[in-house]
N, C-alpha and C positions, 0 to 999 in steps of 0.2 A: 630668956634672951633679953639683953638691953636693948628697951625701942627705940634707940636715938643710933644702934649698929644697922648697917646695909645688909637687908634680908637679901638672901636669893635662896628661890622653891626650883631645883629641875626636875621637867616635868618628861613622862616619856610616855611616845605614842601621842602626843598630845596638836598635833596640827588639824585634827577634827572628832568632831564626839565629845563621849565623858572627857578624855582628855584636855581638850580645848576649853571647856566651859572651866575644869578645875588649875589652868593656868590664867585664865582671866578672873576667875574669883578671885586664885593667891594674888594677881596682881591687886584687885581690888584694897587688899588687904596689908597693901605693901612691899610686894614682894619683888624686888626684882625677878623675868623669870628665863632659863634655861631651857630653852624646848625643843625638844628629841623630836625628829620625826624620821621616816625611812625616805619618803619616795614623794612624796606631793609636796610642791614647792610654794607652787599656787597658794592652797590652804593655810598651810604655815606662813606665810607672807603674810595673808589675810589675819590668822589671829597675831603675828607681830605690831601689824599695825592697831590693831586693836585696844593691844596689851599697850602700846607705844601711847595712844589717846588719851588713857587713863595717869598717865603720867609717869609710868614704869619704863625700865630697859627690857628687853627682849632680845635674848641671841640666841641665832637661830643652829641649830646643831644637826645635820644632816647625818645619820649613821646605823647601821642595822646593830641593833640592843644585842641580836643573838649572836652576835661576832664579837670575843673578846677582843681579838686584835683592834677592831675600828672604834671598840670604844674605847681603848685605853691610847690607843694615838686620838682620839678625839679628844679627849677629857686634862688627858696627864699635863701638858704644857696648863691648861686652865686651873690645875689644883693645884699648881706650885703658889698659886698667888689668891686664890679664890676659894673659900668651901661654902657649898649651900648648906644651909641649915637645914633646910627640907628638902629630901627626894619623895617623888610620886613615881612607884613604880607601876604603869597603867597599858605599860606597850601591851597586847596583846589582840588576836583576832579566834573567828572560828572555822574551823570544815568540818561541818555535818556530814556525819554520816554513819549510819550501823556499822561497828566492829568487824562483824563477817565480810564487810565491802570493802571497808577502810585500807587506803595505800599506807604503804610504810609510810612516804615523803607524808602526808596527812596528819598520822600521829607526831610524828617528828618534829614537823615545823610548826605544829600547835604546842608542843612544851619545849620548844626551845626558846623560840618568843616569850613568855612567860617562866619559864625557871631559868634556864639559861641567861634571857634578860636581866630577871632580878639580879642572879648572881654577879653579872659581868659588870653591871651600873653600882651596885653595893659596894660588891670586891673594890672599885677602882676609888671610889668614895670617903668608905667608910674608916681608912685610913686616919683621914682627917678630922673625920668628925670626932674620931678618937682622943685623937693631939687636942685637941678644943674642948674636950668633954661637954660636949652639948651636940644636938642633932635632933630629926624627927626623920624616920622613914616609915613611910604611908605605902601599903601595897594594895592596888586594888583585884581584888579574889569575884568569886560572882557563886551569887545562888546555885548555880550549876554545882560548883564544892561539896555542898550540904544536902541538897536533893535531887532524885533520880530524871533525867531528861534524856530520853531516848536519842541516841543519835549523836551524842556530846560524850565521848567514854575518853578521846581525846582534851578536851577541855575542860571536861571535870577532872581530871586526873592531874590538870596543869594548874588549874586554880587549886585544886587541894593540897596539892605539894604546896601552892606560894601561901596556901594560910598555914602549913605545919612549919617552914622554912620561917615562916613570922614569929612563930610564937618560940621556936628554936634561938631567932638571932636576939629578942628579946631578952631572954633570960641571960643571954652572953655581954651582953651590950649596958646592960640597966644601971652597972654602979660607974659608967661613966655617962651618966643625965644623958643617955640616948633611948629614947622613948618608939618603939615599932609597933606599929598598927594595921590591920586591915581593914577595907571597908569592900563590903560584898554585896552589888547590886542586883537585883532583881531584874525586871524585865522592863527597860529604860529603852525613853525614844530615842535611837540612835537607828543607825544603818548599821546595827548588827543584829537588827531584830527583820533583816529582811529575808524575806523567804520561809519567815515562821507563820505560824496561823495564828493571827493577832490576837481575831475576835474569839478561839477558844484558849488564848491564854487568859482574855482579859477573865472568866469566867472562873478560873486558879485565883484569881488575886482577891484576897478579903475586899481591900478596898475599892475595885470593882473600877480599875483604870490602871494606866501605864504610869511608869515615873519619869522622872525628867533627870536631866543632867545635873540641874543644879541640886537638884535634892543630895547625889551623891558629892558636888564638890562641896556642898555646904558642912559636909560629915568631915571631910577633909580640911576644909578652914578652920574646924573647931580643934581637928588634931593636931594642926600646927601652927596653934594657938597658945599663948599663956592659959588658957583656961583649963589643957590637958593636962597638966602638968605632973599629973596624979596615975596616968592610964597607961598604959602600958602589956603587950601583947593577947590584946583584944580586937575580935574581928565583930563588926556593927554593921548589922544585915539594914537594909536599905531595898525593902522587896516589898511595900505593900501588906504585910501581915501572914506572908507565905509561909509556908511552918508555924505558924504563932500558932 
């Protein structure tokens, strides 16, 4: 991409957490940025103005991911005149809980926030990015994909769809310089690690502590980066040495 063109990264889920932290790196980085959030206003205020200090624009996009309709009346008047060069697809949450317990609405609302989302922010996107032959889309997946955590048969099954749907849209996408990636976190200090048992996770991890937010967004700055320019439908575990 030409560094003297007007970046913008849309980031989704992103008004607190992993998300937040990897809309204020992309800003860091120049990005103008797009940020998706559902329901906190507050928050998303908070990282706008943040993203605003550094020197960036920030607009703020209020819309549930897993509803095609509200993101393509969201989105469609913005990509007659706009495409981001970078999507972060990162909307996503969890409900724990054993299978034999599990509500249907449980399973549901945990892979449709995540596949559903990807799908409905891509679909409405990736038009564009087409027409331009250039793009990067960043999905973010989680250790949960790759290894077995009781209680997540929902969320593993959501993340592992979005790292198979990754490496699918890759091989579709490649010979127009659209480059797709995931990045798959480990057990990162967010508020989505509440209600786990910290101290016998910490005792899983090679490295013998938690990660941080930026470690994941910094995985993410490098991929929508000129530096990637090479990479393409690979997912980069960000766990501390789990499975290694």
């Amino acid at each position: 991409m030409n560094e003297n063109q007007r970046k913008i990264a849309f980031v989704t889920g992103a008004s607190r957490g992993i998300g937040a932290i990897i809309a204020k790196i992309l800003a860091r980085d120049g990005f103008d940025i797009w940020l998706n959030y559902r329901s906190n206003n507050q928050e998303a205020q908070k990282v706008k103005t943040e993203i605003e200090k550094i020197g960036r624009q920030c607009l703020l996009l209020k819309f549930d991911v897993a509803d095609y309709k509200q993101t393509e009346e969201a989105l469609s008047t913005l990509l007659e005149t706009q495409t981001p060069y970078v999507v972060v697809n990162n909307a996503g949450f969890r409900r724990d809980t054993l299978l034999v317990w599990m509500k249907e609405s449980e399973w549901k609302d945990v892979i449709s926030v995540t596949l559903d989302g990807f799908f409905n922010i891509t679909k409405n996107v990736l038009p564009f990015m087409l027409k331009n032959r250039e793009g990067r889309i960043i999905n973010i997946t989680s250790a949960a994909a790759h290894f077995a955590i009781a209680g997540q048969s929902n969320y593993s099954a959501a993340k592992a769809g979005l790292v198979g749907a990754t490496k699918s849209l890759a091989a579709e996408v490649a010979k127009r310089n659209i480059l797709v990636n995931a990045v798959s976190p480990g057990f990162i200090e967010t508020e989505m690690l509440e209600g786990l048992p910290i101290n016998q996770i910490i005792k899983t991890i090679p490295l013998g502590k938690l990660g941080k937010s930026e470690d994941v967004a910094e995985i993410v700055s490098f991929l929508a980066s000129n530096k990637a320019e090479y990479i393409t439908g690979q997912v980069f575990h960000v766990n501390g040495g789990i499975g290694g």
